[in-house]
VOTOR-759649 format. One record per residue (C-alpha): x, y negated, z. Coordinates in steps of 0.1 Angstrom, whole numbers. Example, Ala and Ser with C-alpha at 12.3 -4.5 7.8 and 13.67 -1.06 7.14 Angstrom:
REM residues 2
ATOM  123  45  78
ATOM  137  11  71
//
This chain:
REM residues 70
ATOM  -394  -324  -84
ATOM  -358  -326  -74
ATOM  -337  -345  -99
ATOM  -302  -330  -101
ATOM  -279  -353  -116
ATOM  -243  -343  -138
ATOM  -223  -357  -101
ATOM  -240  -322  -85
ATOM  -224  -304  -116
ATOM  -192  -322  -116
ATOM  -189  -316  -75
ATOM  -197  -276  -76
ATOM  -170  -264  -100
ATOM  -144  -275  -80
ATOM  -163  -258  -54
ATOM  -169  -226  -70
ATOM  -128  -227  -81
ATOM  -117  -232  -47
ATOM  -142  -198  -37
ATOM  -131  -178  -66
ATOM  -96  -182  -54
ATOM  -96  -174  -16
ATOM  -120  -143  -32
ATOM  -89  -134  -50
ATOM  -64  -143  -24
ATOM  -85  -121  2
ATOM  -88  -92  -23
ATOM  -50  -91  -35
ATOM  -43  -89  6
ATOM  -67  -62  11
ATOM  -52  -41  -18
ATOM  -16  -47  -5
ATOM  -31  -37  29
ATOM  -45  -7  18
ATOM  -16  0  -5
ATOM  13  -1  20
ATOM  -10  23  43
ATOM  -11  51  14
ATOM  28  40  7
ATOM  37  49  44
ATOM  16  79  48
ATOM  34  94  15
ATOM  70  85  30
ATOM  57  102  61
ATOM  51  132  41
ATOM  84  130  25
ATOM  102  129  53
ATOM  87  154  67
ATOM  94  174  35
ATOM  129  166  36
ATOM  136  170  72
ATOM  121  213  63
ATOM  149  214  38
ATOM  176  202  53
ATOM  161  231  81
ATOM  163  257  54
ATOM  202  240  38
ATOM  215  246  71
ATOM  197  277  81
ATOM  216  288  49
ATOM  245  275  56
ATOM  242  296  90
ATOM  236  330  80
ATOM  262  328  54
ATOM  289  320  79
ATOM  274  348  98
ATOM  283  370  65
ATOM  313  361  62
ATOM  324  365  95
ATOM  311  403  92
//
């Protein structure tokens, strides 16, 4: 049988540190990834939303000119 010795130990936590952070570097990038996808897709939509109303302002803005004029 094999004989594993405390220098396997002491090597494979500095190994399994080093892995646990690039896991957690890669994960924090995938959420900001997938977060700035959802963030531009809602600005999309509120653009969108805002370029209707100023539509409807000035389609206001129009007929009441139109009223007035008559």
């Amino acid at each position: 049988m094999m004989n594993i010795g405390p220098e396997f130990g002491a090597a494979i936590i500095p190994i399994l540190i080093t892995l646990a952070f690039y896991a957690f570097i890669i994960y924090v990038l995938v959420s900001l990834l997938k977060f700035m996808r959802q963030k531009n897709q809602h600005d999309r939509d509120r653009n969108e939303k805002l370029d209707r109303l100023i539509q409807y302002l000035e389609n206001q803005d129009q007929n009441r000119k139109i009223d007035r004029d008559t």
